[in-house]
C-alpha positions as CSV (number, residue, x, y, z in Angstrom):
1,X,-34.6,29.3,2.9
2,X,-33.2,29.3,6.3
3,X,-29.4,27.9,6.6
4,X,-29.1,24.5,8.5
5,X,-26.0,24.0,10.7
6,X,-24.8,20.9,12.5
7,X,-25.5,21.8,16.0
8,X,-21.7,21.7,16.7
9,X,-21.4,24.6,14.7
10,X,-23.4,26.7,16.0
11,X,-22.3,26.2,19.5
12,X,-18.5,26.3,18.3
13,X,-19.5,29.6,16.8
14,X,-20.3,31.2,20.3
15,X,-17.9,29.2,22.3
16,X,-16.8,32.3,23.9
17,X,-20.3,33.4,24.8
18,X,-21.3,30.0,26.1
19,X,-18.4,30.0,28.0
20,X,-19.5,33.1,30.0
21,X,-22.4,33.3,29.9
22,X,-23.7,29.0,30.9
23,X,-24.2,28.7,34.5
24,X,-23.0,26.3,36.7
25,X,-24.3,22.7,38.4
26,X,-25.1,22.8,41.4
27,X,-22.7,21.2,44.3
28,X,-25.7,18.7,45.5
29,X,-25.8,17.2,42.3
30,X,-21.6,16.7,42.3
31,X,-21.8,15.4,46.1
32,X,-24.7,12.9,45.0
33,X,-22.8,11.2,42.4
34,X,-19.5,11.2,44.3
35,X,-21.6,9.3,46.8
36,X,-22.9,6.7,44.5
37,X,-19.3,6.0,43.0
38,X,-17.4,3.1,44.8
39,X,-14.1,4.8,43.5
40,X,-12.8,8.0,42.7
41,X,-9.8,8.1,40.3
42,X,-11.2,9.0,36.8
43,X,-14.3,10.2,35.8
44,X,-15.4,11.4,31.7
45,X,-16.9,14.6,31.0
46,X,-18.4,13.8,27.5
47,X,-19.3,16.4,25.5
48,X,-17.7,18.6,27.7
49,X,-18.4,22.2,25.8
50,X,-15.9,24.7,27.8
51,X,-15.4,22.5,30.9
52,X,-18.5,23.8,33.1
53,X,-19.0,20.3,34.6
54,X,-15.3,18.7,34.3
55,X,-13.9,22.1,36.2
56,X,-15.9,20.6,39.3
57,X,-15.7,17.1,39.0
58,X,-11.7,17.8,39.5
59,X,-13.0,17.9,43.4
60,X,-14.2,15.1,43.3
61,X,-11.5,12.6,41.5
62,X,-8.2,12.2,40.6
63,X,-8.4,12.7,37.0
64,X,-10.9,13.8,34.6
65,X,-11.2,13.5,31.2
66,X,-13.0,15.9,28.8
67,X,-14.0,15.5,25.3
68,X,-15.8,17.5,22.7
69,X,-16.3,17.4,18.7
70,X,-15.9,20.6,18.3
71,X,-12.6,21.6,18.5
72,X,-13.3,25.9,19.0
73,X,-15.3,25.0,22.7
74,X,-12.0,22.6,23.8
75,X,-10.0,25.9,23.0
76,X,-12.0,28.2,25.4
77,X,-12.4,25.6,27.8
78,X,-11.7,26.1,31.4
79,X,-8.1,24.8,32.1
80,X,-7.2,22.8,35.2
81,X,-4.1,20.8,36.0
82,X,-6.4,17.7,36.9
83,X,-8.1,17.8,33.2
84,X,-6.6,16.4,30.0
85,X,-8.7,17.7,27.3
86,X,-9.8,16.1,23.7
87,X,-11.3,16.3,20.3
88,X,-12.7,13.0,19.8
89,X,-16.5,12.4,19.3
90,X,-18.2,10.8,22.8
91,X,-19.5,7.9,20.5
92,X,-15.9,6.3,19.3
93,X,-13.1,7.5,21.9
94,X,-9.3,6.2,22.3
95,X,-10.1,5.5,25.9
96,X,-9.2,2.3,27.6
97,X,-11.6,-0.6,28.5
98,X,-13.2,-0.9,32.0
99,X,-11.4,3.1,32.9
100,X,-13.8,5.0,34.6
101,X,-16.0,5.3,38.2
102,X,-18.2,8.0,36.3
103,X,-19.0,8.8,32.8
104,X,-21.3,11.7,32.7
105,X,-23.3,14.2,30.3
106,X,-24.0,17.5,31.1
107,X,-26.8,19.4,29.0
108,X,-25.8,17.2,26.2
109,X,-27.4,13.9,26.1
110,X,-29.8,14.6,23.6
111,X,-27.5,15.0,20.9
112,X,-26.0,11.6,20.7
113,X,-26.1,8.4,18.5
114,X,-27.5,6.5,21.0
115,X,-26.3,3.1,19.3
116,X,-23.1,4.0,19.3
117,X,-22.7,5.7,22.2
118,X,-23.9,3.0,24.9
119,X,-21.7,0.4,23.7
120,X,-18.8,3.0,24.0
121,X,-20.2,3.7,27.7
122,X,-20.2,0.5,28.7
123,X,-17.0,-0.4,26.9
124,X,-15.0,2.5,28.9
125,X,-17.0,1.9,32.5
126,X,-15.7,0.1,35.3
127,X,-18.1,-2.5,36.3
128,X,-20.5,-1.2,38.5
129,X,-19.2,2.5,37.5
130,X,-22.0,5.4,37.4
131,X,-23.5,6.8,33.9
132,X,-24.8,9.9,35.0
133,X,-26.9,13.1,32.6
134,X,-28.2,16.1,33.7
135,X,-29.5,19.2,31.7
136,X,-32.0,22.4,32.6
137,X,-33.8,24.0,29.9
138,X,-36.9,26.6,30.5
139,X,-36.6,29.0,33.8
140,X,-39.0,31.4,36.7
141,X,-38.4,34.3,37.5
142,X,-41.3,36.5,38.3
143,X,-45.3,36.1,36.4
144,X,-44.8,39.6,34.6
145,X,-40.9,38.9,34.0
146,X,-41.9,35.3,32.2
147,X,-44.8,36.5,30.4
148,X,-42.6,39.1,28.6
149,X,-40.2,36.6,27.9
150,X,-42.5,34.0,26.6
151,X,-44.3,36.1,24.6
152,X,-41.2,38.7,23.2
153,X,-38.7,36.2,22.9
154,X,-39.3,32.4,23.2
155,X,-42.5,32.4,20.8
156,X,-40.1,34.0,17.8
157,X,-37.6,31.8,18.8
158,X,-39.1,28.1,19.3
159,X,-39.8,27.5,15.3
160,X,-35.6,27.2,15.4
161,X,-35.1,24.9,18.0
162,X,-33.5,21.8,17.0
163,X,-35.7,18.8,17.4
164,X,-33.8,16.4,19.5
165,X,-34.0,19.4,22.6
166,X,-37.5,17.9,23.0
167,X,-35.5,15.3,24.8
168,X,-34.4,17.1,27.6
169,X,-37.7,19.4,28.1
170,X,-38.9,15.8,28.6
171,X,-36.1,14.9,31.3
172,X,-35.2,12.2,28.9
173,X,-37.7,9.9,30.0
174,X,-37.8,8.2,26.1
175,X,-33.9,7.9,26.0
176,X,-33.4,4.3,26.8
177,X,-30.2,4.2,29.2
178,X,-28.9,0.2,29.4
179,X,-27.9,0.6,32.7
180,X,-29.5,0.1,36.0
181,X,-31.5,2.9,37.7
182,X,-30.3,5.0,41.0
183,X,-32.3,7.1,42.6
184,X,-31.7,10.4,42.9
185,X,-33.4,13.0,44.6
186,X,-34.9,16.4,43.9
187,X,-31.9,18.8,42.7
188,X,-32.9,22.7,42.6
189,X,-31.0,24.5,39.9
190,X,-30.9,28.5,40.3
191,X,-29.1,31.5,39.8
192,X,-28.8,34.8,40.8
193,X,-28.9,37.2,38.1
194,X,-28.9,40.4,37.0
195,X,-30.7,41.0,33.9
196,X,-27.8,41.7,31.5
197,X,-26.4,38.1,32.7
198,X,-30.1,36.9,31.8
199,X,-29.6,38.0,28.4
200,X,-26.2,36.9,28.1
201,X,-27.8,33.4,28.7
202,X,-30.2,33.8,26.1
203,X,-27.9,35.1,23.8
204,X,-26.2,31.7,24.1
205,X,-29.1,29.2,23.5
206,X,-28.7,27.9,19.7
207,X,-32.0,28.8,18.6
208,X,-31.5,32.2,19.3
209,X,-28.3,32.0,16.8
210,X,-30.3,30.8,14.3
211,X,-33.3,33.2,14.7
212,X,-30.6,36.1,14.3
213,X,-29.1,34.2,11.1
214,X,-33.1,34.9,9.8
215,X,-34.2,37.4,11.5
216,X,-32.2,39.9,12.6
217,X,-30.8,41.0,16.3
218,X,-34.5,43.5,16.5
219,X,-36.4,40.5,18.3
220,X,-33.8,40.2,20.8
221,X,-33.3,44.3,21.6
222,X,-37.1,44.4,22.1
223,X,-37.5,41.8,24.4
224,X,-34.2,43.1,26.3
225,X,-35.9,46.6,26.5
226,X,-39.4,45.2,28.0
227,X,-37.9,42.8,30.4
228,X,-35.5,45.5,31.7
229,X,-38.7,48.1,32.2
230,X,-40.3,44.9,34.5
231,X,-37.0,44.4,35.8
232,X,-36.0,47.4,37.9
233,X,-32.3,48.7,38.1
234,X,-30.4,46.8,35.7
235,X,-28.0,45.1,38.2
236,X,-30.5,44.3,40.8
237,X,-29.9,40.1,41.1
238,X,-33.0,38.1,41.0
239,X,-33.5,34.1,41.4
240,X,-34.0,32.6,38.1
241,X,-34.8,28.7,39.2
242,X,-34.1,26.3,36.2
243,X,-36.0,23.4,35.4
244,X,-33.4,20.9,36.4
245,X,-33.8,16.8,35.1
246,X,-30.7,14.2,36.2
247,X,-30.8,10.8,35.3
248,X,-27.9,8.0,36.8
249,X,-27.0,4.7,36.3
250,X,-25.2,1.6,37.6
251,X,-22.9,-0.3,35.3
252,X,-23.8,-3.4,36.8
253,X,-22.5,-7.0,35.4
């Protein structure tokens, strides 16, 4: 029977991995929501992980806050004299009422009590403060590249996804955020890689923990071996474009 783990675990297992190996938000994205925020002193980084997304939001305001459950990922986080960091779960916080211009998710959303969380939200928002979530899940490279990689490594993997990522590979359209809708525009998400940092990437998606726990690291050597025959010289950096959802929203009273 295959072990279950509360998904905290299994991404506090690999903080150090996830840490290295996530990539980044793009700037647009950052400069979008600064724009739609009437102030700048304090935004939330909930669920923050290692600090991917509060490490840039400290150039955009004064102060951020970042919070995590799991107390391993707040560790290995990325320090930075502008963030005060926390283990405290995003849907019951010690935070102040009315404290913050933005309160944002980053590849996290999905994971949430949702009835406890907005009322938390709105509790810790200033009025007309921003909610904002974004997340990426599958990627392009190249036809040959992805065909290998869907057929050598996501297939054997997809039976150990968790069920609530269906969420984000649906953008979170059927998350019902209490808050009023702002427009955002078209983001592109992409990196450039080399195809050990590909892996690296992989190697930190949860599923992939839990195929190993099953089935062994063979799967994953395999794939590695016929995606690096397509790829060329192994530090040759290709575009790997992400498919990249953001959702924001106006605390308005």
């Amino acid at each position: 029977m295959r072990k279950i783990l509360h998904h905290h675990k299994l991404f506090s297992d690999k903080s150090e991995i996830y840490l290295n190996a996530r990539p980044r938000y793009p700037k647009e994205l950052y400069d979008i929501l600064a724009k739609l925020c009437k102030n700048h002193q304090c935004a939330w980084d909930a669920a923050s992980g290692s600090g991917q997304a509060a490490i840039d939001l400290t150039k955009y305001f004064a102060e951020v806050k970042a919070t995590d459950i799991s107390e391993q990922q707040i560790t290995n986080a990325l320090i930075h004299p502008k963030i005060e960091y926390s283990v405290q779960p995003s849907e019951a916080t010690t935070f102040e009422d009315n404290f913050f211009d933005l309160v944002c998710v980053a590849q996290a959303l999905h994971w949430f009590d949702y009835e406890k969380f907005w009322p938390e939200v709105r509790r810790v928002l200033k009025p007309n403060g921003i909610f904002a979530a974004w997340g990426y899940s599958w990627f392009k490279i190249q036809s040959d590249i992805d065909n290998i990689i869907e057929h050598k490594f996501i297939k054997i993997i997809r039976p150990y996804w968790a069920k609530q990522n269906q969420l984000l590979w649906d953008h979170y359209i059927n998350i019902p955020v209490p808050f009023k809708i702002q427009e955002i525009p078209d983001i592109e998400m992409a990196m450039s890689w080399d195809v050990n940092e590909l892996f690296a990437y992989l190697h930190s998606w949860s599923a992939t923990k839990r195929c190993m726990d099953v089935l062994g690291t063979s799967f994953f050597v395999e794939a590695y071996e016929k995606v690096g025959r397509a790829w060329g010289k192994p530090d040759q950096k290709r575009k790997i474009v992400m498919d990249f959802c953001v959702i924001a929203r106006r605390n308005e009273i």
